[in-house]
N, C-alpha and C positions, 0 to 999 in steps of 0.2 A: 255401327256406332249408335248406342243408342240415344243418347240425345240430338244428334241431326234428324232422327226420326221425325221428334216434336218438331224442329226449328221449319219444315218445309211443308207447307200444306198439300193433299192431293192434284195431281194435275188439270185442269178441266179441259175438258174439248171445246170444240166454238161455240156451239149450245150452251155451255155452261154448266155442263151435266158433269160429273167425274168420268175422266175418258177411263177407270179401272175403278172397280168396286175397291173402297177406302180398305178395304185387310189385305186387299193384293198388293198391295206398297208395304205391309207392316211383316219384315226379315225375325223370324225365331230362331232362335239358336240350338242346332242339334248335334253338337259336341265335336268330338269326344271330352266328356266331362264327366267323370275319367273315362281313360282307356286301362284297360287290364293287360299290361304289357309280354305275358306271355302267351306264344303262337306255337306253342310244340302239345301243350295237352296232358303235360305230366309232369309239370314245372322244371322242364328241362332249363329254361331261360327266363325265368320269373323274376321280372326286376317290381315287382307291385305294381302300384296305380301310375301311372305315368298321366302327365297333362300335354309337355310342351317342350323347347329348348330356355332355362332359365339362367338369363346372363351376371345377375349381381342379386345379392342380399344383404341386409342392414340390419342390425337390431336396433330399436328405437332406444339410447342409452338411456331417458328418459323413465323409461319402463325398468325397473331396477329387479323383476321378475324375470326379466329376456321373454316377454309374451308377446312383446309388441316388432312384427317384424314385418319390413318390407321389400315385396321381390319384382324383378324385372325379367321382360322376357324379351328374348331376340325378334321377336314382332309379337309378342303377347299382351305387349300393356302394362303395366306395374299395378301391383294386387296389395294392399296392406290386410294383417291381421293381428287383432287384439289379444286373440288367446292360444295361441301358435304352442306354447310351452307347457309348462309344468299346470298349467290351470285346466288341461285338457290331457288327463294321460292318454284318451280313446283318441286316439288321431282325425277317427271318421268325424268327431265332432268339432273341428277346426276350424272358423268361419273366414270368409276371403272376401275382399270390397275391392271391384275393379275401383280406380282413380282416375284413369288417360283415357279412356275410352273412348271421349267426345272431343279428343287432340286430335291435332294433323296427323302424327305419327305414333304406330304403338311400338316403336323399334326403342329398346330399352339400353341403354350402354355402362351406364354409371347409374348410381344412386349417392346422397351425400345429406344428413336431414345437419342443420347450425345445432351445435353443441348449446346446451341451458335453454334452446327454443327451438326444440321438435315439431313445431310449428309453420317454420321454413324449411322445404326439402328442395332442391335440386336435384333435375331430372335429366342427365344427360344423354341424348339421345343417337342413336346409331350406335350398331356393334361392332367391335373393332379385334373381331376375333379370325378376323383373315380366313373367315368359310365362302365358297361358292356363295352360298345363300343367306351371306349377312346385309344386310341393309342398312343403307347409308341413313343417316338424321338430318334432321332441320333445327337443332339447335337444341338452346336447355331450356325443359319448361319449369317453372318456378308459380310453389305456392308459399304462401304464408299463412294459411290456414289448416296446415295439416293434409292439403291436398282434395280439399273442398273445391276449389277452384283453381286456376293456374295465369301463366302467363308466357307467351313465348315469347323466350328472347333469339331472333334469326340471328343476331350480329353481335361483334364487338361494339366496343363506343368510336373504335377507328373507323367502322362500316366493314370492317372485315367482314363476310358472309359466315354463317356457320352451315348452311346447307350445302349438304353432300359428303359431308366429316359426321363422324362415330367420336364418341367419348366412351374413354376407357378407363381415366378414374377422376375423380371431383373430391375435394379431402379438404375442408375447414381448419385455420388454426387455430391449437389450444390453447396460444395465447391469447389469442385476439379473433375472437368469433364472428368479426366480420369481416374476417382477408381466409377468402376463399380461392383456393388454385385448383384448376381442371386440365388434366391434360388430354390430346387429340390427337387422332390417329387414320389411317385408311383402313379400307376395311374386306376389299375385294369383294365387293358385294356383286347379285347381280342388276341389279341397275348403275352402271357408272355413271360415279357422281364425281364431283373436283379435285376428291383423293387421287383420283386415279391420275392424275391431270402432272406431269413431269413438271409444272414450272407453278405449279398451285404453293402459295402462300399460307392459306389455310390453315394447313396443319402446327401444331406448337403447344405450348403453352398460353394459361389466359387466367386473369389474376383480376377478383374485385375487392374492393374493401371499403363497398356497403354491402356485403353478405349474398353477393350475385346476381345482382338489379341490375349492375354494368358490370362488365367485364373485358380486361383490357391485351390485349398481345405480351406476352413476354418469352421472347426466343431467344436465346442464349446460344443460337449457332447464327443468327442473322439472316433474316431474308433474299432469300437465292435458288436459283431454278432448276438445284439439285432435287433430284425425288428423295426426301427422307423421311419415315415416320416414327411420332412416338409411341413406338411400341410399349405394350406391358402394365407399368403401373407407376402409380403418385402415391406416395406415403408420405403425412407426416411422422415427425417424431412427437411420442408423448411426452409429456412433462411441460416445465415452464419454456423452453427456449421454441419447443414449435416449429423447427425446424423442417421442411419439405424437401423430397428426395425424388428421382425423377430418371426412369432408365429414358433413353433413348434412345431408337436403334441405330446402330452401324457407329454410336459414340460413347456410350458408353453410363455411366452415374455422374446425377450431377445434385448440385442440394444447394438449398435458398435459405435466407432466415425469415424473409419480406416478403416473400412468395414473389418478389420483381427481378431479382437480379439472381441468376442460377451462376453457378460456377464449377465446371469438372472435379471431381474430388480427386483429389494428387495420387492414393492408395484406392486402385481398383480392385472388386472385392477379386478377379479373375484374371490368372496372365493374356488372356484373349481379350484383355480390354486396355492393353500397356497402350502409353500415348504412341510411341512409333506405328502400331498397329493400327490407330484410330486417330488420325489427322483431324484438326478441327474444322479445315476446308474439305473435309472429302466425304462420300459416302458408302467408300470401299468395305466391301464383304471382308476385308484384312480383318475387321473391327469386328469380333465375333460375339455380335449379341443381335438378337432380332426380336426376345422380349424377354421381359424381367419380370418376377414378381415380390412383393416384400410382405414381412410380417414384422408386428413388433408386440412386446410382450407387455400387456401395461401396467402402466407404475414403477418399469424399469427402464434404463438404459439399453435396452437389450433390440437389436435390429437382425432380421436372417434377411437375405436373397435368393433367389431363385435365378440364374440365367443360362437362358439356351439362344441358340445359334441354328440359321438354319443355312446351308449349304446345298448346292445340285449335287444329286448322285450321279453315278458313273452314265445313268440316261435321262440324265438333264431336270431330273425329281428333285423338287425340295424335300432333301432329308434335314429331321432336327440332330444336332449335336449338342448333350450335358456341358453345359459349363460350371456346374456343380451348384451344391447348394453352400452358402455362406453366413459367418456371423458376425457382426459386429457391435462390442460392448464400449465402444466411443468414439459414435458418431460418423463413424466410416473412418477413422483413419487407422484403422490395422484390421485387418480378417481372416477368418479361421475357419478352412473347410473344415465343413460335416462329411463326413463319407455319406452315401447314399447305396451302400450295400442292402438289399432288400428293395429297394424301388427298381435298381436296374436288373436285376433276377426275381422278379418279385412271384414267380413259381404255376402263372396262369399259362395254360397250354390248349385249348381249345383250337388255335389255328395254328399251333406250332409252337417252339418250347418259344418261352417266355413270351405271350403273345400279351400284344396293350403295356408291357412295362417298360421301365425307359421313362423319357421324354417322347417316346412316339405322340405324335399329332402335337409337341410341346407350342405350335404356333397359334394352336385352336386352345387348347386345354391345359391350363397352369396356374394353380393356385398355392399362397398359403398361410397359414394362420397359427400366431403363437398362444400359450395362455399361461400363466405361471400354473406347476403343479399345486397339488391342496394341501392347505395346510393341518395342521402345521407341520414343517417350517417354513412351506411354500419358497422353498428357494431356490428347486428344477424347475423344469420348463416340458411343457408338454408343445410338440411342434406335430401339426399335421401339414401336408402335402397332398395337394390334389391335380392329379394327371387324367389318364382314362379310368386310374382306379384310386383311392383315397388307402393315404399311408399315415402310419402313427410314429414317433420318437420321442421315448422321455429322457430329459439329461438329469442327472444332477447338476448342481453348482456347479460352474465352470467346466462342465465335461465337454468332450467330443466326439461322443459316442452313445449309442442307444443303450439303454440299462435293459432292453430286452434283448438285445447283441445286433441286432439287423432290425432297419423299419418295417414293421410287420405291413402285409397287404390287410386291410379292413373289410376287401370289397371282395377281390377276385374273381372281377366282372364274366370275365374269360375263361375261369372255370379249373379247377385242377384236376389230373386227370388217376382215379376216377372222381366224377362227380360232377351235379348241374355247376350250371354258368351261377354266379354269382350270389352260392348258398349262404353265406357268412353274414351277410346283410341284403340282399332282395334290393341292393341300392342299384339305377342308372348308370353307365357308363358316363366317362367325360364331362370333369368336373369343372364349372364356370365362378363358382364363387365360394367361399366359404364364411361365418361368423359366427364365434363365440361370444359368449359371456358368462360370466361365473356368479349365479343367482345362487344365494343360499346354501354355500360351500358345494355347489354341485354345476361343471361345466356345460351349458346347455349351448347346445351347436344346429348351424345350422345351413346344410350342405347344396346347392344352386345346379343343376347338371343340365344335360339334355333329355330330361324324363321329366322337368320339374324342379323338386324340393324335397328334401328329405331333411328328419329333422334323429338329434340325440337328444335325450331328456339328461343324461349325466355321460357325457366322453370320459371324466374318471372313471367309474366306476362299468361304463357299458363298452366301452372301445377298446378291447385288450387281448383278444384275440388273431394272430395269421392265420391260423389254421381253416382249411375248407369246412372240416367236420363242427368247427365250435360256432357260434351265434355273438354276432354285435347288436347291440341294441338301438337300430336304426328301425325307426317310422318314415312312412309316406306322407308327405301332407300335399298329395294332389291328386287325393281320392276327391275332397271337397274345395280343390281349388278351381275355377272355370277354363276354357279351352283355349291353350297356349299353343296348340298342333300345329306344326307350319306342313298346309296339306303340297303336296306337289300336282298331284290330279286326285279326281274323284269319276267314279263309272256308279249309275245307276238303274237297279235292275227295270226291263223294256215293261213289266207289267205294275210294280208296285213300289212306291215311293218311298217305302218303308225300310227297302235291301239296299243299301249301299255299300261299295269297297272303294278303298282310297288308297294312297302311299304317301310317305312322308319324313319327311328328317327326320330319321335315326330314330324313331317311334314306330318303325314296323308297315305293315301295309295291312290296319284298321277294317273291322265289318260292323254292319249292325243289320238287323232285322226288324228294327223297331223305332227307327231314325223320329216317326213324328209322335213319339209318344214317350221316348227314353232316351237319355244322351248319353245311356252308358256302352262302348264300345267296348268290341274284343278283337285283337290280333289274328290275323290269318296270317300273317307268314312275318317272321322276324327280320330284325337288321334294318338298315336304311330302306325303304321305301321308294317306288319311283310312278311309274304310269303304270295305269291299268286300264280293264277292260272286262267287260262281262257281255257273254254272245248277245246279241239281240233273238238270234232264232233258237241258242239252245243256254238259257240262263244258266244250267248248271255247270255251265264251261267258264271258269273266270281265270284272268292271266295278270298278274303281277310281277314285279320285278324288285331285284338287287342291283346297287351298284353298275355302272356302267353299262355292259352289254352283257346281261344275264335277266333275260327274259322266261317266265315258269308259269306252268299250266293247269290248274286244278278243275275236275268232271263231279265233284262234291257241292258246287253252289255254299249254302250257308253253312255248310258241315265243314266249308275248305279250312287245314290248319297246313302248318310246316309239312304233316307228314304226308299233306294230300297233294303236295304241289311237287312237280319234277320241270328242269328243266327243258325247255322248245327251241331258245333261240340263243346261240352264243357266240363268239367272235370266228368260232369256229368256223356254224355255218352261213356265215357272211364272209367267207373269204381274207379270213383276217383281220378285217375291221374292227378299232373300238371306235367306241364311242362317248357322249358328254359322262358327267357323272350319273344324273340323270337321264338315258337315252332315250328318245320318244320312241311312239311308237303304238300302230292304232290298228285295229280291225279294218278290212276294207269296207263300206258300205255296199258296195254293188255285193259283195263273195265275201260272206263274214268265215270262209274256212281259210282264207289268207289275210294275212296282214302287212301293214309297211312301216319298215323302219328306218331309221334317220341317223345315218352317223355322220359322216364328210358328203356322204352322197345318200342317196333314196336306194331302199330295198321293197322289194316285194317277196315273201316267201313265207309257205304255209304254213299254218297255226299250228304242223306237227315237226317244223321246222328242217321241213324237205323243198325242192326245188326253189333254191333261191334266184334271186335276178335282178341286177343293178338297173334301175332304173335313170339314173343321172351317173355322170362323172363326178370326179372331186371337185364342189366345188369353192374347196381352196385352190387348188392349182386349175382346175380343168383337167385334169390328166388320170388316169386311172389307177394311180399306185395305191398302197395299202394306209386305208387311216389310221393313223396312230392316237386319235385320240386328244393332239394336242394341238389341233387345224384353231385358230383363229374363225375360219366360217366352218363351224361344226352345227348340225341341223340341231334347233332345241325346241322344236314344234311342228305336226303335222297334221292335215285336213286335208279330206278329201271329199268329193259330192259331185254337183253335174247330172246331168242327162245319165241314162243307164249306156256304158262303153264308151263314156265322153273321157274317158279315163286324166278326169282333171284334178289333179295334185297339188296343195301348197304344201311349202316349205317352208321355216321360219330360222334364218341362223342367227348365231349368239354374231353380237357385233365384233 
């Protein structure tokens, strides 16, 4: 944070002297700023510049260019920029002004700036995107200068807390620019915080109307020590009446004129949200929605939904189920599926046919955004849809069907076979936000993911391709935005401070060779990111990891890519074990040719992934059976050190 920097003078010893030379306190920042996100070495998996995981973006409506936008990140900070758009067709020269940096918290959840005074922005804090590694908030920070300065507000005016809740959307009325509604959410982060909490009050709805200087409770299911959250999202309606709309999970849509008093809407847009199904005393899974999302088209009547449902599969996994996408042209009280043919086949195969389409991950990743088609006569509707890959549909007037026949895939993150992952647009997986606006007859947009930001200079005329072989007209704009990386570890090489490898959310597992002199990183090995580790006695052995219990070994040092790394350690030779998402897992210090891993219990086995050896029992039971992975005390950190053969082990497990 840089301004704590200034705020703390060096420390002095009892002499008086500075107990560290004054530059040894002052922290430089050595990125990734950017990262070059592909790790295969022949663009097999080239999604461009990648920064970070970014949870919401804004256009400053203000800015009637769409140049002016502002982004947040799931611990990045919120970044505004002046010339984002058309005023920069070179992307590289994009410019980014962090804002929160010197907050409590950089967890970003909502973004909301008051209509006619972009001036006052709201900053809701904590993500509410139900990840492992989303982090809870401490409330909304609020400026009134454009975000010069701020203010945190911890609390409602009741004293309700807001620490330990995520905000997941904040949305001003058009009628009335100073009744602002925010809704609130859990977030499964890993620090539990009061979401988590079965009889927390917290969560809900919360309503000001002085433009979010207070803000007041309004829960329209009543305070009760039912676990419920409001999943998904808060829309208002445009035009005069202003209307705010409001999924909630396990009950269903509700809409307010006041932003105080919500009411169930009679016509659910989905037969999995009929009132028999969703009791308004209960929080039964009957009620099949876990989160919504809306778009609406402005200057019309015109409202879509998005709801998915998440249910256990056959072994006890949250899977998502489509509850389709929706439309409605007054006000919610009649609706009219869209088919979603081409989002559910949407033809990527890289892990298997249709891999990433669907709703897969729909509890992480669901967006969407309408815009009227161009005129003239501007009287379709261009609707995009954002999952793991970003989808397009134009209607005509009153249609209900795509005039291309099927939502074409934009992204094809996943890759069709044959061909690289994600040729059609070089865009991120896993899509967090979306906004348009239609500056000078040309739809400028602008897409929020887990890479960052990516932007359209025109979605008319550049978005119009499914095809893997054709080109969409998507830029990166986090080649020049600063570092959003949520690192999960970092190894650095025993002789030069310069080599480091990392892993990280869904950004790959990062190297550089030039850490104190250049921030710009490259990928050594794709996909989620986890621990790693570079030999102390023979540097050019580094080991990285995917996903759960898949541990890979590359003898390349800084030359390591995808194709230098093979598999060492897998549930295999652990005896069946998995482990966290993230599984730890470290070199021995006495014996760096072994290592120890951490699933339910401790392992020891060699860095060629021979002779294994359980070191502890489970210990979630104590007993020896196989971990599945889903132990409540599952190991998520380990150290080792002592005397030489003191063979003294910590272990850290998740609460």
């Amino acid at each position: 944070m840089r301004a704590e920097r200034a705020k703390y003078p060096p420390k002095q010893s009892l002499d008086g002297v500075p107990a560290f030379p004054s530059g040894s306190i002052v922290w430089a920042p050595v990125g990734p700023a950017p990262l070059a996100s592909d790790a295969t070495g022949d663009g097999a998996q080239d999604y461009n510049w990648v920064s970070g995981r970014a949870t919401s973006v804004v256009i400053d409506p203000a800015d009637t260019t769409g140049n002016t936008v502002l982004l947040g990140g799931a611990y990045g900070g919120l970044w505004k920029s002046t010339n984002a758009g058309s005023q920069n067709s070179n992307s590289a020269l994009v410019t980014w002004q962090a804002l929160i940096d010197d907050q409590p918290t950089l967890a970003v959840g909502a973004i909301a700036l008051q209509p006619g005074s972009s001036n006052v922005v709201l900053v809701g804090t904590g993500e509410t995107n139900s990840s492992g590694d989303s982090y809870y908030g401490l409330g909304i920070l609020r400026s009134v200068d454009g975000g010069a300065s701020w203010t945190q507000i911890q609390s409602a005016a009741s004293g309700q807390s807001f620490l330990g809740i995520g905000f997941s959307k904040i949305a001003f009325s058009t009628a009335n620019s100073s009744l602002v509604v925010a809704a609130t959410a859990g977030d499964n982060g890993l620090y539990v915080g009061r979401e988590e909490d079965g009889n927390s009050t917290a969560r809900g709805l919360y309503y000001s109307q002085d433009g979010g200087s207070d803000l007041e409770s309004r829960n329209p299911l009543g305070r009760r020590s039912s676990c419920f959250g409001y999943g998904g999202d808060l829309q208002r309606e445009p035009g005069a009446s202003g209307t705010f709309y409001a999924f909630i999970r396990r009950h269903g849509l509700y809409s307010s004129t006041d932003g105080q008093h919500f009411t169930r809407l009679a016509t659910q847009p989905s037969a999995g949200l009929a009132s028999g199904l969703c009791p308004a005393g209960s929080n039964t899974t009957s009620c099949l929605i876990y989160r919504g999302e809306f778009a609406v088209v402005p200057g019309r009547n015109e409202m879509y939904v998005w709801v998915v449902d998440v249910q256990a599969d056959g072994f006890g996994n949250p899977a998502p189920v489509d509850e389709g996408i929706w439309r409605s042209t007054n006000g919610g009280t009649s609706w009219t599926a869209i088919p979603d043919n081409g989002i559910t086949n949407c033809g990527d195969s890289a892990f298997g046919p249709n891999s990433g389409c669907g709703v897969e991950q729909g509890w992480y990743n669901l967006e969407l955004a309408a815009i009227p088609d161009p005129a003239p006569p501007s009287t379709g509707t261009d609707l995009y849809a954002g999952a793991i890959n970003l989808y397009k549909c134009t209607f005509a007037s009153g249609g209900t069907t795509c005039t291309q026949g099927d939502w074409i895939n934009l992204t094809h993150v996943y890759g069709c076979n044959p061909g690289p992952l994600g040729a059609p647009a070089h865009v991120h997986p896993d899509q967090h936000g979306l906004a348009f606006m239609v500056a000078s007859g040309k739809a400028v947009g602008y897409f929020a993911h887990d890479g960052g930001i990516s932007r359209t200079l025109d979605g008319y005329a550049g978005l119009n391709t499914g095809s893997c072989t054709g080109t969409n007209q998507f830029d990166s704009l986090s080649e020049s935005l600063g570092s959003m990386t949520e690192f999960v570890s970092f190894s650095v090489h025993p002789s030069s401070a310069d080599i480091l490898l990392g892993g990280t959310q869904d950004n790959g597992s990062p190297k550089t060779s030039s850490a104190t002199g250049n921030s710009i990183w490259q990928n050594a090995l794709g996909g989620d990111g986890g621990f790693n580790a570079i030999n102390s006695t023979n540097p050019n052995e580094w080991f990285a990891a995917n996903p759960y219990l898949t541990i890979l070994k590359c003898e390349l040092g800084t030359a390591c890519n995808d194709a230098g790394f093979f598999e060492v350690v897998s549930s295999a030779n652990l005896g069946g074990d998995q482990g966290a998402f993230y599984t730890p897992y470290i070199l021995d210090p006495q014996n760096v040719s072994e290592m120890l891993v951490g699933t339910c219990r401790v392992w020891r086995i060699s860095t060629s992934g021979t002779a294994p050896l359980q070191l502890s029992n489970d210990f979630d039971t104590l007993g020896t059976g196989v971990c599945t992975g889903g132990e409540i005390n599952l190991v998520n950190a380990l150290a080792a050190g002592g005397p030489k053969d003191a063979n003294n082990i910590r272990r850290s497990c998740t609460p």
